[in-house]
Each structure stands twice: as C-alpha cells, then as structure tokens.
C-alpha positions in Angstrom: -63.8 -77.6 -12.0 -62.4 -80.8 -10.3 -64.5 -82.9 -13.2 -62.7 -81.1 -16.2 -59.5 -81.1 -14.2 -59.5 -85.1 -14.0 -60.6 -85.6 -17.7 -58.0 -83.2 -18.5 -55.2 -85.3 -16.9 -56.4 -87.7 -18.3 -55.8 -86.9 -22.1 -52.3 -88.1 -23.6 -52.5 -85.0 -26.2 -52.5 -82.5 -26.6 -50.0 -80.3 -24.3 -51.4 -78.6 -21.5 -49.9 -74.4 -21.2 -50.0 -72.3 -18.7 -51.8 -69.0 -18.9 -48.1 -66.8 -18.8 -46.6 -69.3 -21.7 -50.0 -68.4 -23.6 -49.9 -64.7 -22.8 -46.3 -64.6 -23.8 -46.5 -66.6 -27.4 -49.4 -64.1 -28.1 -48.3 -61.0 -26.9 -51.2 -60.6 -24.4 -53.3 -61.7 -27.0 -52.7 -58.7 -28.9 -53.1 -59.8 -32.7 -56.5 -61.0 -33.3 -57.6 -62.9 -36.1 -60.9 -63.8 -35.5 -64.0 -63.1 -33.8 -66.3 -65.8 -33.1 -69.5 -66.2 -31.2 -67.5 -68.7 -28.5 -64.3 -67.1 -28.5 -61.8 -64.5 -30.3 -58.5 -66.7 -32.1 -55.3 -64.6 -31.7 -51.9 -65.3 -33.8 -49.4 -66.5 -31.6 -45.9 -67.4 -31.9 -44.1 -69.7 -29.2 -40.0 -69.7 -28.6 -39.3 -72.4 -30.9 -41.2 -70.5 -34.2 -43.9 -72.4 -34.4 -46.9 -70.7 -35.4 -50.5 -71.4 -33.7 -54.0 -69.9 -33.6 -55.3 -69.5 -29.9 -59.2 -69.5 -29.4 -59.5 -68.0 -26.4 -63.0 -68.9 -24.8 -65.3 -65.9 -23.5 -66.6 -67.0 -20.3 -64.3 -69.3 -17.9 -67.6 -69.3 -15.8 -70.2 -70.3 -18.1 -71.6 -74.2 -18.2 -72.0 -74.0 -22.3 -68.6 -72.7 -22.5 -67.0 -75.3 -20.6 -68.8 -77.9 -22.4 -67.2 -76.4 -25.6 -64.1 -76.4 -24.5 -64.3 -80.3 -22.9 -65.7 -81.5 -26.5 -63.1 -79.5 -28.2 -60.1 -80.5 -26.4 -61.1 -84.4 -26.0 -62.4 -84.8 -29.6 -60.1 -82.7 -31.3 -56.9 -83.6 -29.2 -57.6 -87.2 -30.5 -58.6 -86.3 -34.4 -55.7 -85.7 -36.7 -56.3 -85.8 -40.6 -55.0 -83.6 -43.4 -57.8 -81.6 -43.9 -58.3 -80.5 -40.6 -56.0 -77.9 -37.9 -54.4 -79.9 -35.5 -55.0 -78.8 -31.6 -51.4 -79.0 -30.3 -52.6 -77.9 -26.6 -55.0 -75.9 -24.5 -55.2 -73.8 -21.5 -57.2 -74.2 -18.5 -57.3 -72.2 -15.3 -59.5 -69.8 -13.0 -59.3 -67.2 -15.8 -58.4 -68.4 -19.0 -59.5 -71.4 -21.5 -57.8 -71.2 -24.7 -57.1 -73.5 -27.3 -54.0 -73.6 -29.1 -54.3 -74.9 -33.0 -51.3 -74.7 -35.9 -51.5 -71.4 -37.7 -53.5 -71.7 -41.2 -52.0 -69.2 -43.7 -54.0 -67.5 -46.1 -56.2 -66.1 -43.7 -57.8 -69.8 -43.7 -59.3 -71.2 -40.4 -60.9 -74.0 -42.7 
C-alpha cells in the first residue's frame, strides 16, 4: 500500500477524494448504474452540480484489483480526448477504491 500511495502522490491529475466526499456525492453509493466484473459505477452528484460516474472497485484487498485501479488512474488521469470519459479523480484508502469519471447521458458509458 505504501507503493500505490507514492505513485499516487505522485500524479498531477486527477483529484484525490476522500471516502466521506465520495459517500456523500453518491448517496452511499445508492444509485447504481452499472455492474461490471471489476466494479459496480454509481451516479453521483458533488456540491458544485457536477455530474460523475464512480466505479467503485470490488476488492481493496485483491492484487488484480489494485493493479486495475493503478493502470486506470495513471493512464487515464493523463489521457484526455473527445471521445473518451474523462477521470476527474479517484479514491483510495483501507476500504474503498473508486474512480470518479464525468457522467455520460443517455445511459452511455462509451
């Protein structure tokens, strides 16, 4: 966990939330969009109105999961192009990695 702490400190973007800011802009996680083999994505609103999807990992334990969530975070955090969601931030603790992408309408996580 120290690794992926350092790498994450390292990163310029994307923002960095806390579990409770997370929790909060989701309603516990209470609207879910999506469920996928390496997470569930949950509809989320934050203070300011903004929109986002939040792919909230299944396993904080698991190797392959924090491997996902490592390439996810560096590669997408650093990728931005029309065609493809932008990852505005992520969250990482004991109990929680989530990943927090604008909101698609439509029903479109394409």
């Amino acid at each position: 966990m120290i690794m992926v702490d350092k790498i994450l400190d390292d990163i310029e973007k994307p923002l960095r939330f806390s579990s409770q800011q997370l929790r909060l802009a989701t309603s516990s996680f209470s609207h879910l969009l999506v469920a996928g083999s390496f997470g569930d994505i949950h509809k989320g609103t934050f203070m300011n109105g903004l929109l986002v999807a939040v792919k909230v990992l299944n396993s904080s334990s698991d190797k392959k999961i924090e491997d996902q969530f490592l390439a996810e975070v560096t590669t997408n955090g650093r990728t931005h192009h029309m065609n493809l969601v932008q990852l505005y931030g992520f969250g990482f603790d004991r109990n929680l990695r989530a990943l927090v992408y604008e909101f698609m309408h439509n029903d479109s996580l394409d």
